[in-house]
Structures are given as C-alpha cells and as structure tokens.
C-alpha positions as CSV (number, residue, x, y, z in Angstrom):
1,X,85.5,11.7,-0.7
2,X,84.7,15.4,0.7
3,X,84.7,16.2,4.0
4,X,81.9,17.1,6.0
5,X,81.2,19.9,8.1
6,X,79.7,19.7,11.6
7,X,78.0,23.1,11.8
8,X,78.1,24.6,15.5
9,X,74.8,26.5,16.1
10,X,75.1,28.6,19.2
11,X,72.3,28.0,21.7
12,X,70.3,31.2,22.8
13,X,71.1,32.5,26.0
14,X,68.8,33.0,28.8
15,X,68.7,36.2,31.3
16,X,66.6,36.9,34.1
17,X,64.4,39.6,33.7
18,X,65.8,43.1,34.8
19,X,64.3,43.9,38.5
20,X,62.7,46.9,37.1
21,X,61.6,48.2,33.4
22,X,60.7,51.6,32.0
23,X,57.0,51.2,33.8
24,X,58.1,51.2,37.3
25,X,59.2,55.1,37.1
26,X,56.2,56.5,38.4
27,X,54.4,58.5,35.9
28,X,55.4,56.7,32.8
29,X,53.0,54.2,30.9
30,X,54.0,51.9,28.1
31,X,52.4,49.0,25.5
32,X,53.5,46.9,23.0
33,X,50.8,45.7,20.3
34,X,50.7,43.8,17.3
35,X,50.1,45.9,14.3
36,X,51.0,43.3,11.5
37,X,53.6,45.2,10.2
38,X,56.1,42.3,10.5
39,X,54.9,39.1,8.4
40,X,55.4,37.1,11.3
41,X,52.7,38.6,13.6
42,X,55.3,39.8,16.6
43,X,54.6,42.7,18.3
44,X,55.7,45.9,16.4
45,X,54.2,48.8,17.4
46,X,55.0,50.1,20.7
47,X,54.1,53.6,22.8
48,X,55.7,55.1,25.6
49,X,53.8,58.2,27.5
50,X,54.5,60.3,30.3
51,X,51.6,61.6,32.9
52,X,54.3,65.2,33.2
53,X,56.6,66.4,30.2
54,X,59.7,64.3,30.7
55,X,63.4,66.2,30.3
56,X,65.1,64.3,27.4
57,X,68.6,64.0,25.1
58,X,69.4,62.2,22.5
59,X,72.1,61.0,20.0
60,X,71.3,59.7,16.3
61,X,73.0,58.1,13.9
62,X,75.5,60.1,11.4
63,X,74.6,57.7,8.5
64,X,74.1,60.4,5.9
65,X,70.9,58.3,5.0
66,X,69.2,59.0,8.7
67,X,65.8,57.8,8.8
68,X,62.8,59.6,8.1
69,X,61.9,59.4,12.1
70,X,65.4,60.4,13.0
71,X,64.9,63.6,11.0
72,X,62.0,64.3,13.2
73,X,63.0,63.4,16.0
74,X,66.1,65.3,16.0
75,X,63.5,68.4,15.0
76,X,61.2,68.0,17.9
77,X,64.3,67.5,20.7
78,X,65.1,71.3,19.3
79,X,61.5,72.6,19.2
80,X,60.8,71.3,22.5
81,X,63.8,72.1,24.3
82,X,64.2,69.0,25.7
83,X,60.8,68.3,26.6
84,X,59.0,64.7,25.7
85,X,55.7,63.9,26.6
86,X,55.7,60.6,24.0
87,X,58.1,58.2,22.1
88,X,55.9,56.0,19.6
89,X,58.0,52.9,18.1
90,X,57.4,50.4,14.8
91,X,59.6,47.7,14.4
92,X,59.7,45.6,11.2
93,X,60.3,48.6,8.5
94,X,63.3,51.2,9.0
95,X,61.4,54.1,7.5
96,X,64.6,54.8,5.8
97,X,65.5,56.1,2.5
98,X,61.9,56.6,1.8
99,X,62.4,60.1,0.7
100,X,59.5,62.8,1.4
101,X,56.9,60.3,2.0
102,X,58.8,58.4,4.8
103,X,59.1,62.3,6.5
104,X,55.5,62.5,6.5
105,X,54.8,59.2,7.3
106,X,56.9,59.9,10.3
107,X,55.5,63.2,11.2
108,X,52.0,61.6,10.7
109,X,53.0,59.2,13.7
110,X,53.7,61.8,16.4
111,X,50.7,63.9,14.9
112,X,48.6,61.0,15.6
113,X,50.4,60.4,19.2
114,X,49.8,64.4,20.4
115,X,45.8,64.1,19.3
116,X,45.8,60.8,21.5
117,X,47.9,62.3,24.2
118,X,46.7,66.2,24.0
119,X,50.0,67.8,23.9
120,X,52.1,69.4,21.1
121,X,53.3,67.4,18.6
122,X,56.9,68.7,19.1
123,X,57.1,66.9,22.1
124,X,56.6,63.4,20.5
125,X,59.3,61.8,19.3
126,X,59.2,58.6,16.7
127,X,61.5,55.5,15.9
128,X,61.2,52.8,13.4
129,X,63.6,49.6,12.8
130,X,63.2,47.0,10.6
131,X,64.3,46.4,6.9
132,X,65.0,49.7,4.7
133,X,64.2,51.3,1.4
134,X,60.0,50.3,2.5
135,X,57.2,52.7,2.8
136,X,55.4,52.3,6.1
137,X,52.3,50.2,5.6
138,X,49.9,53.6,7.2
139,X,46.8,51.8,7.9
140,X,48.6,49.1,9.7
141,X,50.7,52.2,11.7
142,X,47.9,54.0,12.8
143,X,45.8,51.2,14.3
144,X,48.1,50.2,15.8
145,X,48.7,53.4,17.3
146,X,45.6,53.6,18.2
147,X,45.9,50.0,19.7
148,X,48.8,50.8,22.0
149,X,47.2,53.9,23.3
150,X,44.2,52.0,24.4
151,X,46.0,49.3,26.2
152,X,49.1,51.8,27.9
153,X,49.7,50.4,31.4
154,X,52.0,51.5,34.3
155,X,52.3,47.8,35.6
156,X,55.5,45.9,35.1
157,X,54.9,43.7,31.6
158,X,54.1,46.8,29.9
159,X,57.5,47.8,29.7
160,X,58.5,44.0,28.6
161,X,55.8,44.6,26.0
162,X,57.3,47.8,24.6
163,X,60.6,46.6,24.6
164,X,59.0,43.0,22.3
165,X,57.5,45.3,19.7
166,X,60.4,47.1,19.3
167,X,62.6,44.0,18.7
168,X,63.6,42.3,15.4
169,X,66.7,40.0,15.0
170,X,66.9,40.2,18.5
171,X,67.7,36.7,19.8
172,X,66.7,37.9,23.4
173,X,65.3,41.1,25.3
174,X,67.7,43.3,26.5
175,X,66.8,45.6,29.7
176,X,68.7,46.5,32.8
177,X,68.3,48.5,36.2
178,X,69.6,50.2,38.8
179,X,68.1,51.3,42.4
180,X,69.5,55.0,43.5
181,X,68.2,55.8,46.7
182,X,64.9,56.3,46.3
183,X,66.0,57.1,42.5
184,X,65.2,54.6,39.6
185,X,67.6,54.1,36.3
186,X,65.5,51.8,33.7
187,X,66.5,50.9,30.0
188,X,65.8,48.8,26.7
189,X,67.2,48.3,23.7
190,X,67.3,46.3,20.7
191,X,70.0,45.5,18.3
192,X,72.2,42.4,17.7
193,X,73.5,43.4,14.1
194,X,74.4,46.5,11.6
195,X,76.1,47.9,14.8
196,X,79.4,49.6,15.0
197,X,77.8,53.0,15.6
198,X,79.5,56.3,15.6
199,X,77.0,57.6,18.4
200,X,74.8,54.7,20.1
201,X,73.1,51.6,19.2
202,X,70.3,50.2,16.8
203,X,67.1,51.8,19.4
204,X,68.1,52.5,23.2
205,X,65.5,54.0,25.7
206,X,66.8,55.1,29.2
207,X,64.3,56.2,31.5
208,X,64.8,57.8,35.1
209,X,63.5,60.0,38.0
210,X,66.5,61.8,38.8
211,X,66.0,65.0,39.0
212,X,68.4,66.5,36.2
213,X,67.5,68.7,33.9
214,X,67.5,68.4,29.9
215,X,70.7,70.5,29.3
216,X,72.7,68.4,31.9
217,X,71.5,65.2,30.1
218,X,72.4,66.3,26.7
219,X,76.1,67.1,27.9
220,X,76.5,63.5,29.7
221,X,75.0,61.6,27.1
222,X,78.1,61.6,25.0
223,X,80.6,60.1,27.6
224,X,78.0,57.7,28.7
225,X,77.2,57.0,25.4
226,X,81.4,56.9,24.7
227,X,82.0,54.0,27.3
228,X,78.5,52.1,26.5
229,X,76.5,51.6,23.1
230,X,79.1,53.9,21.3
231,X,81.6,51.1,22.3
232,X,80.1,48.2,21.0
233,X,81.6,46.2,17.8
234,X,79.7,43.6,15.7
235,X,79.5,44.2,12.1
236,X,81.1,47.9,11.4
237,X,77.9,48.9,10.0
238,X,76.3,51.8,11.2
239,X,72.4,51.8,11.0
240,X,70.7,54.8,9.1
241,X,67.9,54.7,12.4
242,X,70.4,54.6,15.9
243,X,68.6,56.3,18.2
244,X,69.4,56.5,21.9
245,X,67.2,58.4,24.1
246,X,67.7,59.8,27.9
247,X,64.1,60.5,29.4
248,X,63.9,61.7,33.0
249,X,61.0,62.5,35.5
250,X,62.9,64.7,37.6
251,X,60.4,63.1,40.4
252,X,63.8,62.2,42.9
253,X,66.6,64.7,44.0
254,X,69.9,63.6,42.5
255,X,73.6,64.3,43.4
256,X,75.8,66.1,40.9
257,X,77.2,62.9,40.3
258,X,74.0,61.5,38.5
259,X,75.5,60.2,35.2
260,X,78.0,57.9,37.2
261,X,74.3,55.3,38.4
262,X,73.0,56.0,34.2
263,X,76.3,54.4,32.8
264,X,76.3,51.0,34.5
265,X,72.7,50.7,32.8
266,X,73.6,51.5,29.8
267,X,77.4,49.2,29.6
268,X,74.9,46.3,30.6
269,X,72.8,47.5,27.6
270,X,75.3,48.0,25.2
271,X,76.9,44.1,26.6
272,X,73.8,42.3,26.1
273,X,73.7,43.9,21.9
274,X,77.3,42.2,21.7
275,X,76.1,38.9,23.5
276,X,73.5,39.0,21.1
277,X,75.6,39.3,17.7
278,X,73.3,37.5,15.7
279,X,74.3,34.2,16.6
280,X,77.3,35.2,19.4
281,X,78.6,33.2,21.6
282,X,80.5,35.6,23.8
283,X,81.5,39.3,24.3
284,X,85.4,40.3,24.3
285,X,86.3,43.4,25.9
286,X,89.1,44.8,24.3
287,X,91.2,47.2,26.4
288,X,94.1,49.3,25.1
289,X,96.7,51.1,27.3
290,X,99.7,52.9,27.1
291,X,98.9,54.5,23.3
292,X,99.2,58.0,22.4
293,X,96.3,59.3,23.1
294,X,92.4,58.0,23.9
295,X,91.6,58.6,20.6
296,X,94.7,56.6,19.6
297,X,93.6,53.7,21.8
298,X,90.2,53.8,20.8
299,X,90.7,53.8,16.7
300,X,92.9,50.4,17.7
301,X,90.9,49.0,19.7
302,X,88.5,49.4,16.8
303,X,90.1,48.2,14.4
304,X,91.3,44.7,16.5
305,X,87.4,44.5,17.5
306,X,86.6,44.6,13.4
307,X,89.3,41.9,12.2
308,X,87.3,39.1,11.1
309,X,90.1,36.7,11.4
310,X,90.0,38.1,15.7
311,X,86.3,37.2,15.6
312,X,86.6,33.6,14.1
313,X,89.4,33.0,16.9
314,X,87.4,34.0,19.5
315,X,84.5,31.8,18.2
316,X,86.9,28.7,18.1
317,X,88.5,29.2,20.9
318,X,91.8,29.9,19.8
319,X,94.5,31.6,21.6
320,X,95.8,32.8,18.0
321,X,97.7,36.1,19.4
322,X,99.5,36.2,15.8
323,X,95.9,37.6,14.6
324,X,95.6,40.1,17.6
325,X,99.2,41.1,17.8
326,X,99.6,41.6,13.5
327,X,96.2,44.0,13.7
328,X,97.9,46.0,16.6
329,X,100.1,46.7,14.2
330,X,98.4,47.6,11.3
331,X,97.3,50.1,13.0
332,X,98.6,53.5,12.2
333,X,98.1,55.3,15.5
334,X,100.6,52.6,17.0
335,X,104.4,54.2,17.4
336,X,106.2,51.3,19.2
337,X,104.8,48.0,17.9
338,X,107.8,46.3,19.2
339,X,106.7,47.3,22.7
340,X,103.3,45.6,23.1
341,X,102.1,43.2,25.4
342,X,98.9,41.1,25.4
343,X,97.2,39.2,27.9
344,X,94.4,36.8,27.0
345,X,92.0,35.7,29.3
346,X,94.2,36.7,31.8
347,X,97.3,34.9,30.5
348,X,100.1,36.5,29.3
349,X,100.7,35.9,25.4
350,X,102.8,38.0,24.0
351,X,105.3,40.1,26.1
352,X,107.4,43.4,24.9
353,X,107.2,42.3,21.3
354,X,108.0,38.2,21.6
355,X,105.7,35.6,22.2
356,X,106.1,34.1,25.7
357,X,105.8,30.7,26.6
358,X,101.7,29.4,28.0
359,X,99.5,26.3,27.7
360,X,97.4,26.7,24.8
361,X,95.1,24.3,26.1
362,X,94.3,26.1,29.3
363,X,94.7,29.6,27.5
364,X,91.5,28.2,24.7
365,X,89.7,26.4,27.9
366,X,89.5,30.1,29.5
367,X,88.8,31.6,26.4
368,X,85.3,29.1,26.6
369,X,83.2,31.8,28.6
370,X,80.9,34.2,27.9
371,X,82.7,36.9,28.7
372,X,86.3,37.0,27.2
373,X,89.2,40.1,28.3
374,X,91.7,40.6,25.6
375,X,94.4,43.2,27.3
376,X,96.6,45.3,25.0
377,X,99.7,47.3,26.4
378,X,101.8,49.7,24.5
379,X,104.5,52.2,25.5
380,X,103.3,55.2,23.5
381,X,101.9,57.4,26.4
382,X,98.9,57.7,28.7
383,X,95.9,57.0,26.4
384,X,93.6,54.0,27.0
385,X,89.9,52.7,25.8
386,X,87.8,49.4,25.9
387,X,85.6,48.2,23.4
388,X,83.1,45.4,23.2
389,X,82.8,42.8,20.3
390,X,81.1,39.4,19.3
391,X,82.7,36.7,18.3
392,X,81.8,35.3,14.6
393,X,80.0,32.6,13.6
394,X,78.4,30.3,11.4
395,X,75.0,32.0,12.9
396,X,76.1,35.5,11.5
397,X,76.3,34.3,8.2
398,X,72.3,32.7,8.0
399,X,70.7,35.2,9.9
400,X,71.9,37.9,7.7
401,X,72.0,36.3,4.3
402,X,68.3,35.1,5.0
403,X,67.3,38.4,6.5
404,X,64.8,39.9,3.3
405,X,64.2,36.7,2.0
C-alpha cells in the first residue's frame, strides 16, 4: 500500500489597492486593452503617455539574449537623452530571440506610438513579456495599439488597467505609493518567476513629479534598484526582457534627498514579486552582517536565498538551521564559518558556531507568517546586505511545468 500525498495549494493573497497609481501624476495618461495576443483574452497591450516629455532612466537585463524591445529601448534612452514622451507594453510574447524581425517588430511599435502621439520616435520606449522564441502576432499589436490610444485616460483605473495588460503569471497586481509633500511616487510591476535579476525585475514602471532631472535619476537608479528589485530571489533566472523604468514630471520641487521617498516604492514592489513566487507563501528577508565586505554579504546572502533545500524549509515551516547554517558555509566569501550566528524569526538558533538550545514548535509557529526574517552574523568585518526570497512549493512546480503547454 503507497502513501498518499495531501498536496498544500497556497491560497492567493489579497491587497488593497495602492492609494494612488501611475494616472494620478498629473499629466500622465494610461490604458490597458485586450489585443488577443494571450490565448486567454486578458488584457495585453498596454500604453502609457505623457502630456510634457517626461525625464527618464532605466536599467535592463544583462541576459546576453536581451529582447528585441530592450535593444531599443536602451537606444532611444541614449538618443533622447533621457527624455520619454511614451512607454507602449504587450504582455503574452517576450519578443525575445526573435532575431532581426523581433528588432523591427519592436521599432514598429514605438513608430506606431510617435504617429499617434506626434513626437519623435526616440522618445518612445517599448516592452514585451510573455513566452520567448515567438514572433509578435503584428496585426494583433498594432490594433491594439491603436485601441489603447483611443481609450488613454488620466482617471484612477487606467493605471490598474495598464498594470493588468502587462501582467502574465502574476497571481496578483503589484502597485505601491507614496505622498511627498505635494510630490507623488507611483509604481507597477509584474513578475512572480524567472527572477533573480542582475539589474531589476521582470517589467517595473516608477512614475513621479519630483522635480529631478534625467542625469540625477540615471545615477540613483542603481542603489535603489540595489536594495529593491535587484534584491529579490525566486528562481535564479534572469529574464532576457527586465526592464525597470524611472519616469518623472518634474511638476513638484524636490529636496536633494529625492531618491530616499522612490526606494520605499520600489522595496514594496520588489516584496510583492517575492510574495508572488508563483505559488509563495511568504517572503524571507535574508540579512547578512559582519562579512568582509557588501559585496561579500551580498554573494551570501544570495546564495542562502537560492538553496532549494532553504526554500522547502521555509515552505514547511521548519526551523531546519542545519540547511541555513551548511550554505553559509559553502560560501566562499565566508572567512570564519565558526563564528556565525543565526537568528530565525527572531529566535536565536545557532550561536558562535553551536546550535543553541529553542522550542522548535514556537520557532516553526513564527516561521507561519507572511513575512519571515532570517538574520545571519559573521565576524569577518563591516559588510552587510539583505535579500528577499519565496519560499518553494508544490505551486512552483505546476505553474512552470504547465507554463507553454
């Protein structure tokens, strides 16, 4: 007689809508349309506009197969010097290793964007997400193109209906706010797996009225990004179409201090793609201290965040600090294994190299919450970094082995 299995399927997980979305910084319009691009008949084209040229940055992915629109994207941010007047979105197909034709397929997009819009076509930029190695379906593209330009709105939903066209395994939307003064901080995002990206996430769009300037963006973006999407763990697979983009009004006066109000928005961002995990049931926050360097702390950080035997534990519920504690140490950048601490959930595990003595019971009823701390301490010097990761679950496994089939 075998034994059976009771399967644990996670429920989804419900947020309130973010007080604000893209739409409520003055001057911006958005839509979300159906294009049927995606067999099942969601939303996936989406358009974002600007009434004045919006100062911009952005970081892509360094898969060395970037998508077509992250080719031209990257191109226009340079030819425009920071300027954006449009960002034009299709979920469902990555437009990635399509070769030349995916290019112009992409190019095609923002030329159809600038005739609808009246501005050059260097200051469009274009994303796509969605399965790769798939020519775009065109006729599909542009009507729906034409579609979203026809219904762009400045009201509310609009920026919930961008951020649906632009989703795909997404369990849940992701946005998140913040009020500055009379300043606003919006963003969306989608992504829940193929992330353990070397610059951002899957697709990220920040927009704001602060008045900073395109230059001053582009040299913030990388710490922001650093402590945000570029610290987020779920399957150590970076995506071939990570885009995160920084778009700014300049409508409200801002202190030099601007990027310290973008980084909240973008850690609850970069949170929500690890609650998400395809199938997730909770976020861990690694944090190292006391290693060599940042960089030290960071690379083992990393690699505790990308032990699958760490991620079942956290799933179950199980104060296992033999797997946490045995990846600390195969980790190269560590020079004093014998001096590490770890505190779970708050409770002390493992202390100066021994295991120390704690109710497992209470340590895996702790571990039960959405968001989990896992707290590392060496003795190698000052260095230090966090990084978020999902648990792993029976959910992973069928959402990704049904994904193109």
């Amino acid at each position: 007689m075998s034994d059976s299995l009771t399967v644990k399927i996670p429920a989804v997980p419900s947020f309130a809508p973010a007080e604000y979305t893209l739409t409520s910084v003055k001057g911006v319009r958005a839509a979300g349309v159906r294009a049927g691009i995606k067999a099942s008949g969601n939303p996936d084209v989406a358009l974002l506009v600007a009434d004045a040229p919006l100062a911009a940055a952005g970081i892509f992915t360094q898969n060395h197969f970037a998508a077509a629109p992250v080719v031209i994207s990257k191109a226009h941010l340079l030819r425009s010097h920071g300027l954006v007047r449009a960002v034009v979105v299709n979920s469902g197909n990555a437009n990635a290793c399509t070769g030349t034709q995916g290019e112009a397929d992409a190019r095609a997009m923002c030329e159809q964007v600038a005739a609808l819009v009246g501005y050059p076509v260097e200051q469009v930029l274009v994303c796509s997400t969605g399965v790769i190695g798939v020519k775009l379906p065109m006729d599909k593209v542009r009507a729906g193109i034409d579609l979203a330009f026809k219904e762009l709105s400045s009201d509310v939903e609009a920026g919930r209906r961008f951020l649906s066209a632009i989703m795909t395994t997404d369990a849940f939307a992701k946005e998140a706010c913040a009020k500055v003064g009379d300043a606003l901080v919006t963003g969306v995002c989608k992504g829940a797996g193929m992330i353990e990206p070397t610059m951002a996430t899957m697709l990220a769009f920040m927009v704001t009225d602060l008045d900073v300037r395109a230059e001053q963006m582009k040299r913030a973006l990388t710490s922001i990004a650093a402590s945000s999407f570029n610290a987020v763990h779920v399957d150590t697979h970076t995506s071939t179409n990570d885009t995160l983009l920084l778009l700014s009004t300049r409508a409200v006066k801002s202190a030099h201090d601007w990027a310290r109000h973008v980084e909240p928005v973008a850690r609850r961002l970069s949170w929500l793609i690890a609650r998400d995990g395809e199938g997730a049931t909770k976020v861990t926050t690694i944090q190292v201290t006391g290693a060599a360097t940042d960089e030290a702390a960071r690379a083992i950080a990393r690699r505790v965040a990308s032990s699958a035997l760490v991620r079942t534990a956290l799933y179950g519920n199980d104060p296992n600090w033999g797997r946490f504690t045995s990846q600390v140490g195969n980790a190269p950048e560590v020079r004093h294994a014998k001096d590490l601490s770890c505190v779970l959930q708050g409770i002390e595990v493992f202390r100066n190299g021994e295991p120390t003595a704690f109710d497992r019971a209470a340590a895996s009823r702790a571990m039960a919450s959405e968001d989990v701390k896992l707290e590392l301490v060496l003795k190698d010097g000052p260095g230090h970094a966090v990084v978020l990761t999902s648990d792993l679950g029976y959910r992973y496994v069928q959402v990704n082995a049904e994904y193109t089939t």
